[in-house]
C-alpha positions as CSV (number, residue, x, y, z in Angstrom):
1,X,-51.7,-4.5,-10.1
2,X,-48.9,-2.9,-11.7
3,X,-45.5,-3.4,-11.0
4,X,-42.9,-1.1,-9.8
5,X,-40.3,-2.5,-11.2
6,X,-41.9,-2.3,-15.1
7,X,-42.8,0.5,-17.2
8,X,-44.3,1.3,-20.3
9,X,-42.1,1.2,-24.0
10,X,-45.0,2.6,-26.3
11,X,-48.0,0.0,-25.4
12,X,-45.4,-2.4,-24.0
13,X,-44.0,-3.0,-20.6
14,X,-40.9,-3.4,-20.0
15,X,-38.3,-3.6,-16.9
16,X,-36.8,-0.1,-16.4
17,X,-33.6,-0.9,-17.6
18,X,-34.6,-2.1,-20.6
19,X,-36.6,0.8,-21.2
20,X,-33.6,3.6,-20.5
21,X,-31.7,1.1,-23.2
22,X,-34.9,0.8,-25.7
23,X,-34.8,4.7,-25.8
24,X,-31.4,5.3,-26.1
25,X,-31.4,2.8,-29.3
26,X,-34.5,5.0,-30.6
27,X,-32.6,8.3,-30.6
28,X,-29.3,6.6,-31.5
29,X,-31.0,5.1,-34.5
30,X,-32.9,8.9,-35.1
31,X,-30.3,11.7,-34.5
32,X,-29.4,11.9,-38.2
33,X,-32.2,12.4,-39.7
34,X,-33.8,14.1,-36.3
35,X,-34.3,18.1,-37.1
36,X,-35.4,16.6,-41.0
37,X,-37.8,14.4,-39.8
38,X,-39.3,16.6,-37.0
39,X,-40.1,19.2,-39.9
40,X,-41.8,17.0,-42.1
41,X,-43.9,15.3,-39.4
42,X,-45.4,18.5,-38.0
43,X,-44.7,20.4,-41.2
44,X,-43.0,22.8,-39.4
45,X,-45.0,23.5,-36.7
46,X,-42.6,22.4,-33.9
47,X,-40.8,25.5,-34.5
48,X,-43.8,27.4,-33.5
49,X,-44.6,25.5,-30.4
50,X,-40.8,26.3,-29.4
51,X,-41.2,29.8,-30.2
52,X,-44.5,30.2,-28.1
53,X,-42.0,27.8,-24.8
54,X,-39.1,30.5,-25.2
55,X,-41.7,33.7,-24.7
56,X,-42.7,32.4,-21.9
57,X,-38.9,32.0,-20.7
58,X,-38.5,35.5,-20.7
59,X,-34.9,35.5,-19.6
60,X,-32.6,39.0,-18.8
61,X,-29.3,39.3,-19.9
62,X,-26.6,37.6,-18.0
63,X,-29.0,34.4,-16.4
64,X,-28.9,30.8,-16.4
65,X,-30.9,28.4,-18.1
66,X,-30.8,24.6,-18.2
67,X,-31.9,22.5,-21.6
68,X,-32.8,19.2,-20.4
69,X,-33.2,16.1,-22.9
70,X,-32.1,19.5,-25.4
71,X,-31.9,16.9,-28.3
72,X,-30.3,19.1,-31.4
73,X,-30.9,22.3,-29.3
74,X,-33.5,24.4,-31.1
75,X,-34.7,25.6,-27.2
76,X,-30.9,25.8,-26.4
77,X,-30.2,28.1,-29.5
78,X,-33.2,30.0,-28.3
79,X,-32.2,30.6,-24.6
80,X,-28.9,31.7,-25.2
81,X,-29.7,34.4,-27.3
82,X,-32.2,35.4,-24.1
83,X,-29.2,35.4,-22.1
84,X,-26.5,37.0,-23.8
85,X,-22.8,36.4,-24.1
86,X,-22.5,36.9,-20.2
87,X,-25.2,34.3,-19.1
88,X,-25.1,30.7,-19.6
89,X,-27.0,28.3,-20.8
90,X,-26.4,24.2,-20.4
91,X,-27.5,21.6,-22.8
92,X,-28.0,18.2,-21.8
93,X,-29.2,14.7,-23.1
94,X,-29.0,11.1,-21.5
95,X,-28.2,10.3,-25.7
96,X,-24.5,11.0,-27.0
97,X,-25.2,11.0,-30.1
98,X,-28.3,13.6,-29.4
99,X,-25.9,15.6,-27.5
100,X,-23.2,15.8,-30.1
101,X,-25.8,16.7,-32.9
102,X,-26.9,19.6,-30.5
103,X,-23.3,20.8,-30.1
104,X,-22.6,20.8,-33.5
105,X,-25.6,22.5,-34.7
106,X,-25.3,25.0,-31.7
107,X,-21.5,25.6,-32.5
108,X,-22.0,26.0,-36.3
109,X,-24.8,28.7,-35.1
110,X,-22.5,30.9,-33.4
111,X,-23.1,30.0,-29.8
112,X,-20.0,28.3,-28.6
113,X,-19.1,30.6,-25.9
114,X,-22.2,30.9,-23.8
115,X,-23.3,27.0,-24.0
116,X,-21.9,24.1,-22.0
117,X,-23.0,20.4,-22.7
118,X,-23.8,17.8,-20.3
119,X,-25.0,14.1,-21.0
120,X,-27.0,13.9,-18.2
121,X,-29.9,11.5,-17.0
122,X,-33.1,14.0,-16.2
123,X,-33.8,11.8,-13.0
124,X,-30.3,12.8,-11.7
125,X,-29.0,15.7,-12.7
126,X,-25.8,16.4,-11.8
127,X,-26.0,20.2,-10.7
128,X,-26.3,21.9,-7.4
129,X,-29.5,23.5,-6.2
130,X,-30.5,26.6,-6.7
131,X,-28.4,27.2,-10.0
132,X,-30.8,28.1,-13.3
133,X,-33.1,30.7,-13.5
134,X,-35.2,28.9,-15.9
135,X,-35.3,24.9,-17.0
136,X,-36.2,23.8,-20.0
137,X,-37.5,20.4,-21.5
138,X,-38.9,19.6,-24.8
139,X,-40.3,16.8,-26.0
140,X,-38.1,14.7,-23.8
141,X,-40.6,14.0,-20.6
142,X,-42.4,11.5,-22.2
143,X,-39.5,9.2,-22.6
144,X,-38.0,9.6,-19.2
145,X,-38.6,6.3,-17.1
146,X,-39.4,8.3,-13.8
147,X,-41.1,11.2,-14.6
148,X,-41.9,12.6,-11.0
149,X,-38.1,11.9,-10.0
150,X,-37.2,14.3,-13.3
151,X,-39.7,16.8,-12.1
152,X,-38.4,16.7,-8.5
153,X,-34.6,16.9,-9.5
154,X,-35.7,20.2,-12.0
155,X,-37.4,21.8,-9.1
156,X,-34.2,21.7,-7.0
157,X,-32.0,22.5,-9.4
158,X,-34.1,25.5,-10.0
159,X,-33.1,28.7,-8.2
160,X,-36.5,30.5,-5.9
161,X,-38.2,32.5,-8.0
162,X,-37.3,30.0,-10.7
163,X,-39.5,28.8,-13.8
164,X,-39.9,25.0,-15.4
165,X,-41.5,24.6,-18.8
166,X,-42.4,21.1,-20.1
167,X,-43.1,21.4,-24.0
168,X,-44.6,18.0,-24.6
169,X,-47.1,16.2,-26.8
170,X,-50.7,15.9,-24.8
171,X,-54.2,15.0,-25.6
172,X,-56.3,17.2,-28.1
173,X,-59.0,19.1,-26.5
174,X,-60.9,19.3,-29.6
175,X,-62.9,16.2,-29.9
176,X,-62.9,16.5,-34.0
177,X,-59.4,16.1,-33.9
178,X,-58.5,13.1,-32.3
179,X,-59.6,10.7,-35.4
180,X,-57.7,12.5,-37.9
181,X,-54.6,12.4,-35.1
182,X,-54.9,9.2,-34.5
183,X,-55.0,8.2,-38.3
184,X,-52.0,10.6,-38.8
185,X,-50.1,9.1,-36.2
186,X,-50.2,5.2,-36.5
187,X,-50.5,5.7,-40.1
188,X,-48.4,8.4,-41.8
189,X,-45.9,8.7,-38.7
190,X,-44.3,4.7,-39.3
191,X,-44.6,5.8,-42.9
192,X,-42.5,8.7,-42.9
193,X,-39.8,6.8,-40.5
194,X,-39.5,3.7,-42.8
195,X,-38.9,5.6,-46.1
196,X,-37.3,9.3,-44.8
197,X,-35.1,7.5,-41.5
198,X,-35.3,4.2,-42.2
199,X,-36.5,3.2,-39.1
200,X,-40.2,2.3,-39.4
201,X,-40.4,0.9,-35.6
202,X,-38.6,4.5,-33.9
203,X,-41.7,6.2,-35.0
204,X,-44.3,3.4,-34.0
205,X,-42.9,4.0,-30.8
206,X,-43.1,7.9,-31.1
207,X,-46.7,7.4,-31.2
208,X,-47.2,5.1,-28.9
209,X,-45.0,7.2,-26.1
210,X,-47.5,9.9,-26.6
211,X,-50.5,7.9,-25.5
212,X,-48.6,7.1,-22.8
213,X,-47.7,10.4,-21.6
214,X,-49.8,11.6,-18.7
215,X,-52.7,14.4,-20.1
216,X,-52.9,17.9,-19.2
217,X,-54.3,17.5,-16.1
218,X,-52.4,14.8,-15.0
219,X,-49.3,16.1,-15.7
220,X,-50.1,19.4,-13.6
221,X,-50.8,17.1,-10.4
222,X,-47.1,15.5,-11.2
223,X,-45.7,19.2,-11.0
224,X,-47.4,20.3,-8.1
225,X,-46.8,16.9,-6.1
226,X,-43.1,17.8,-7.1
227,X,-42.9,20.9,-5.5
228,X,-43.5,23.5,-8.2
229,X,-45.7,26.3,-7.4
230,X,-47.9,28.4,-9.6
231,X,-48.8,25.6,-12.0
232,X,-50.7,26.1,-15.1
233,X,-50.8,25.1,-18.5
234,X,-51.4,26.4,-22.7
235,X,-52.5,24.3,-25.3
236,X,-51.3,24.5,-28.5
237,X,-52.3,23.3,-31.5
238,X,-55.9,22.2,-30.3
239,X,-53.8,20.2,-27.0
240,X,-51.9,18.4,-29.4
241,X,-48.6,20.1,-27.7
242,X,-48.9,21.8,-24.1
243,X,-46.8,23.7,-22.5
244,X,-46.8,23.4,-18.6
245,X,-45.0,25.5,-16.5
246,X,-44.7,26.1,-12.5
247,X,-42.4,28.0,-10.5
248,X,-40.1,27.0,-7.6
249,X,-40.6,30.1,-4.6
């Protein structure tokens, strides 16, 4: 029987708390080297997978969209060229030092007038309902300690007619790939942390959160148990990365 008051850290379990604090020490010790690092270990591919999240966004001139866990803001960047000078778009992350790596890089990009910052926990954000047209979260779901509370507190904040997007790592649907993923991920992954970040142990985890993470399927049930309408999913990269999305009417 599990219990309600643990939850996983990679393969470990760990009391909720500690978890929230485990994480924020794995992106406090990663946001240097966080944008380097997320090119070399997908050799670039991430920005693809973005790319593909912000089509389906599909934002008009002048709407609102909220980044959530936004990291160093690549979807940010991404949005707020969707929604022009007279939209808005609002980056958050639980991580200060994420957040502050995301304003910079979004400030030193030209888009200082049309992005506000937040350091916001996804299981309570701090918005009314009914305020974004479109909510964002990328690579971030996995390493929220309540996921269905995140996915619930999305849903409201989303306005009707509203879209979510989760762009998270998932489970490969080609069979062939999983040894080859597996190697590259318990193998290469702590590799490329110990001699690129220096932190061998913040990419162990990386892989480990991903096994975690609920599958395709799974993760659908979550969104429509939270509310969210319309649910469906693409997989990228042979279901290495998915992108859900469902709608709030």
């Amino acid at each position: 029987m599990t219990d309600e008051r643990s939850t996983d850290f990679g393969y470990q379990r760990v009391s909720r708390e500690d978890k929230a604090r485990r994480v924020r020490g794995v992106f406090d010790s990663v946001a240097g080297n966080y944008d380097l690092m997320n090119d070399l270990m997908s050799a670039g591919t991430h920005r693809l997978w973005k790319r593909f999240t912000l089509s389906l966004a599909n934002l008009r001139p002048g709407q609102r969209a909220l980044d959530v866990a936004g990291g160093t803001g690549d979807l940010a960047a991404g949005l707020a060229r969707q929604v022009g000078e007279r939209g808005l778009i609002v980056l958050t992350d639980i991580n200060a030092a994420m957040l502050q790596r995301g304003r910079d890089r979004l400030i030193d990009s030209g888009h200082a007038g049309n992005v506000a910052y937040v350091q916001a926990n996804a299981e309570r954000l701090p918005f009314p309902d009914a305020m974004f047209d479109c909510i964002t979260i990328g690579f971030g779901l996995r390493n929220v300690t309540d996921k269905a509370a995140a996915l619930v507190a999305m849903r409201r904040a989303l306005k009707p007619g509203g879209q979510l997007l989760v762009l998270e790592f998932s489970r490969p649907s080609v069979a062939a790939l999983k040894p080859l993923y597996d190697a590259y991920s318990f193998r290469i992954l702590p590799l490329l942390g110990r001699f690129v970040a220096g932190d061998e142990a913040s990419y162990r985890y990386l892989a480990e959160s991903i096994r975690m993470h609920p599958d395709q399927e799974t993760l659908l049930a979550m969104m429509q148990e939270a509310g969210l309408e319309g649910c469906r999913y693409h997989n990228l990269s042979g279901g290495i990365v998915a992108v859900h999305r469902g709608y709030r009417y």
